[in-house]
N, C-alpha and C positions, 0 to 999 in steps of 0.2 A: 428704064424706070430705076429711079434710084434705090437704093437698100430701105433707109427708113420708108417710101413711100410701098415698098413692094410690102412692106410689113405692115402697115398701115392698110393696106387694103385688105391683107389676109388675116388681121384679125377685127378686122371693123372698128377701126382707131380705140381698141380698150388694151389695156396691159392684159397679156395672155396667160397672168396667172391670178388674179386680183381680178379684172374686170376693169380696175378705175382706167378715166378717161382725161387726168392731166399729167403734166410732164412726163410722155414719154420718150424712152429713148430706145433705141436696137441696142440687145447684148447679144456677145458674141457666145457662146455658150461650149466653155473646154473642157478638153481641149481639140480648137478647133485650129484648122490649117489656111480656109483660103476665106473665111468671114463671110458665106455665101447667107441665101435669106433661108438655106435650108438648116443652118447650121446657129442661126441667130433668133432670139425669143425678143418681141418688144414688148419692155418693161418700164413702170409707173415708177418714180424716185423711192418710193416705198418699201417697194420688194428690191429694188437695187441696190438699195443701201444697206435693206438687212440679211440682203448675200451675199456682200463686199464683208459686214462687219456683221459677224455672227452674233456678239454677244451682246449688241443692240435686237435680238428678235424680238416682236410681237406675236405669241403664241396664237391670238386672238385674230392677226390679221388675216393669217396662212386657212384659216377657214375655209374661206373661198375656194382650196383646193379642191375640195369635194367636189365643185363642180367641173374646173377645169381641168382636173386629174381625165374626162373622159373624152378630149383633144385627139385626133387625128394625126398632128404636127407629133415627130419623133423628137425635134428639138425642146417643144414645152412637155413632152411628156418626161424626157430625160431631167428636165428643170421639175417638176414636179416628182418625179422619184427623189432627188435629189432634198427637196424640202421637207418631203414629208419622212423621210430617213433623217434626217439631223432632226425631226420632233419627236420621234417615235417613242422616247419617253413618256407624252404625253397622255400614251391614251389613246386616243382618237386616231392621231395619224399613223396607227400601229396596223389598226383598222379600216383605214382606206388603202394601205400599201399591200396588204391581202387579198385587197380587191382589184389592184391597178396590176396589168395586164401590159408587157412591152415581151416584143420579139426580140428574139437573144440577140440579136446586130442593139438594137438600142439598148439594152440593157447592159452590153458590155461599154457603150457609150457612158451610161451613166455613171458605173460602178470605174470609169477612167481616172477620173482624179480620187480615189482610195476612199469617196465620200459613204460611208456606213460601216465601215470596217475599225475595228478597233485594234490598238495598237499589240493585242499578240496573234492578230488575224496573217501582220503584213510580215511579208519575209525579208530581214532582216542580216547583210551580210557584213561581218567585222572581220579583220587582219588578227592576227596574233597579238597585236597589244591593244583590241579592243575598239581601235577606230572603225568608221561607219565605212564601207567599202560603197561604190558608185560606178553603174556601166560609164564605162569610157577615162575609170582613173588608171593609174600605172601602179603597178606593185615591183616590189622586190623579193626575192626568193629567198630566206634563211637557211635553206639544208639542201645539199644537194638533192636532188628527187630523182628516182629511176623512173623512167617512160616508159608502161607498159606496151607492148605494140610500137611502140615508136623506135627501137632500138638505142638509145641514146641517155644521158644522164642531164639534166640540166643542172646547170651548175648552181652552188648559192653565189647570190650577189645577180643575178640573170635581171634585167629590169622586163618585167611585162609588161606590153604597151596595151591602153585600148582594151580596157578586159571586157567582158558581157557575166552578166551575174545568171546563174540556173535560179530559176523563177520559183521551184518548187522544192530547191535545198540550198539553205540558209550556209551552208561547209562545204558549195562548188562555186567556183566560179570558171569560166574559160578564159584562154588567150593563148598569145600566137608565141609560141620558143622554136626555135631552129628550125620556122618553115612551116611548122605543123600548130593546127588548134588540138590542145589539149585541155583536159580538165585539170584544177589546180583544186587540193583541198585549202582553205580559209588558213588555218591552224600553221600553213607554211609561209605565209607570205606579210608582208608591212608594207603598207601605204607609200611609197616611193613621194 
């Protein structure tokens, strides 16, 4: 059975957050990895388009959630956290998102692309002159640094390849110097 047909049957050919019953299409719902029908919401051009391009919403249309906010499916529930969090301004969707109910596996689904969070929620790591730091960029060492534990000095000029950012301070990052993962404080290093 094919994808859109597997979703068509499991939602009784309606858009699974809306209800309507023309043009619809499977979305894939991220981020996801293998486009499964577990993993994918079929949706009416309506709601598609006013999740593709936010700042076309119809406050008026998202209504609907109220009913479909009480879905079974973890993928339209994760879609329905997701909407009624970018409305929450309004009122109403502040008040069904009190009510709506996801186990912590989907709720960490939903809250995956940074969606409800505001910008001094997320952590945020910069080099020494300010640029945005990113898992998997290269940095460069300014000062030589003593390795605690490690017995050894890293030199300045040292390039760290492949770093991973600490998730929970904004002034760590780790990567790999002479063999060993260490932590690096931010305040020592430039964006290579």
């Amino acid at each position: 059975m094919s994808l859109e047909n597997e979703l068509l049957a499991r939602s009784e050919s309606k858009c699974e957050l809306c209800n309507a019953t023309d043009d619809l299409k499977p979305y894939e719902v991220p981020p996801t990895s293998h486009g499964s029908a577990d993993q994918c919401v079929l949706l009416c051009d309506t709601c598609l388009n006013q999740i593709e391009n936010p700042d076309t919403m119809d406050v008026n249309h998202w209504r609907s959630l109220n009913d479909t906010m009480w879905s079974q499916i973890p993928a339209v529930q994760v879609m329905v956290w997701r909407m009624l969090t970018r409305l929450r301004t309004e009122g109403w969707p502040q008040d069904l998102l009190e009510m709506l109910y996801l186990d912590e596996e989907t709720l960490q689904w939903a809250q995956a692309t940074g969606e409800g969070q505001s910008e001094e929620d997320t952590v945020t790591h910069r080099d020494s002159n300010g640029t945005l730091l990113e898992a998997g960029d290269s940095v460069t060492l300014i000062k030589d640094l003593n390795v605690k534990g490690g017995g050894f000095t890293a030199k300045r000029g040292t390039i760290v390849r492949n770093i991973s950012l600490v998730a929970d301070n904004p002034e760590h990052i780790e990567g790999r110097v002479s063999g060993q993962q260490i932590v690096i404080l931010t305040q020592f290093v430039k964006k290579a």
